[in-house]
C-alpha positions as CSV (number, residue, x, y, z in Angstrom):
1,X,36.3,17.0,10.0
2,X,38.7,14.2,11.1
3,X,38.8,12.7,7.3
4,X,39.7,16.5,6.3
5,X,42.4,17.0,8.5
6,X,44.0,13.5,8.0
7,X,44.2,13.6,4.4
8,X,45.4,17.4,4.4
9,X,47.9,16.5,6.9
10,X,49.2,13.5,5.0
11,X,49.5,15.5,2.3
12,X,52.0,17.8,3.9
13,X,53.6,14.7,5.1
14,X,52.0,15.6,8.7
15,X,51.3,12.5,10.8
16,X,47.9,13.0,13.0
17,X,47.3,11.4,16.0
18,X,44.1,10.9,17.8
19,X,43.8,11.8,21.3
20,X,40.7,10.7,22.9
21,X,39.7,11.8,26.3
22,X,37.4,8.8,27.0
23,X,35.8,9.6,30.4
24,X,35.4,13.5,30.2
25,X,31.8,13.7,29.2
26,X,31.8,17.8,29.9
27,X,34.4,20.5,30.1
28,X,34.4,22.8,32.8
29,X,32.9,26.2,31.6
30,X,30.7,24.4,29.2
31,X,27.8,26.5,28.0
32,X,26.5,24.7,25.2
33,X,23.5,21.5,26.0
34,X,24.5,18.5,25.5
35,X,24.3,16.1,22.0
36,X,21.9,13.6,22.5
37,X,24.6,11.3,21.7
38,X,26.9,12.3,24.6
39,X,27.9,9.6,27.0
40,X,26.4,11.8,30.3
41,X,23.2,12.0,28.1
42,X,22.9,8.1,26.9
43,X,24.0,6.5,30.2
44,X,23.3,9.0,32.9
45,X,23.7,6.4,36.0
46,X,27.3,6.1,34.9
47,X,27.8,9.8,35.0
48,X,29.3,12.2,37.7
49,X,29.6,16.1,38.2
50,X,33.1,16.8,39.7
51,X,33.7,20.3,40.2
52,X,32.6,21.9,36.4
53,X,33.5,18.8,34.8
54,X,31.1,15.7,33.9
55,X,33.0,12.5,34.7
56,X,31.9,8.6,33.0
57,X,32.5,6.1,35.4
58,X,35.4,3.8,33.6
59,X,34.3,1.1,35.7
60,X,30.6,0.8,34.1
61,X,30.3,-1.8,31.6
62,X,28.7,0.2,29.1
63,X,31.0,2.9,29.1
64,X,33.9,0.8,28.6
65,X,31.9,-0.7,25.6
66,X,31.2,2.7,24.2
67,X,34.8,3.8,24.4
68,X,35.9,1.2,22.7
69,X,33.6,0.9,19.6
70,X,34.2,4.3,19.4
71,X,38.1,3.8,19.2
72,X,37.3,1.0,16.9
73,X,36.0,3.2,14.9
74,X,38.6,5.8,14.4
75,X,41.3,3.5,13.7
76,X,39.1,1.4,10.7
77,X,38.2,4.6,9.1
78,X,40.6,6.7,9.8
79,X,44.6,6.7,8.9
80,X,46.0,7.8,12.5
């Protein structure tokens, strides 16, 4: 979906900028399980229920690693 809306956007001469919300694993209200691929899910000791929301702990190592390969990757393959 990203590539999609980048290159339609560019097209219009529309800049896209990413916004990443790197330590909300969970939005409050959330029905929906969550992706085996979700932060909360892969490194539950770093994860924390505040209120409805699911928080990552930004001081845990392997979140901070996670965050940024996967900022790394959004800015090699993506043109935002």
């Amino acid at each position: 979906p990203l590539a999609f809306i980048v290159n339609e956007a560019h097209k219009r001469n529309i800049e896209v900028h990413a916004w990443l919300n790197p330590y909300r694993a969970r939005t409050a209200g959330a029905t929906y399980e969550l992706a085996p691929t979700n932060m909360a899910k892969r490194f539950p000791q770093y994860a924390y229920t505040y209120g409805q929301y699911i928080w990552m702990d930004p001081g845990g190592a392997v979140v901070q690693e996670f965050i940024v390969n996967v900022t790394e990757d959004i800015v090699s393959r993506y043109a935002v």
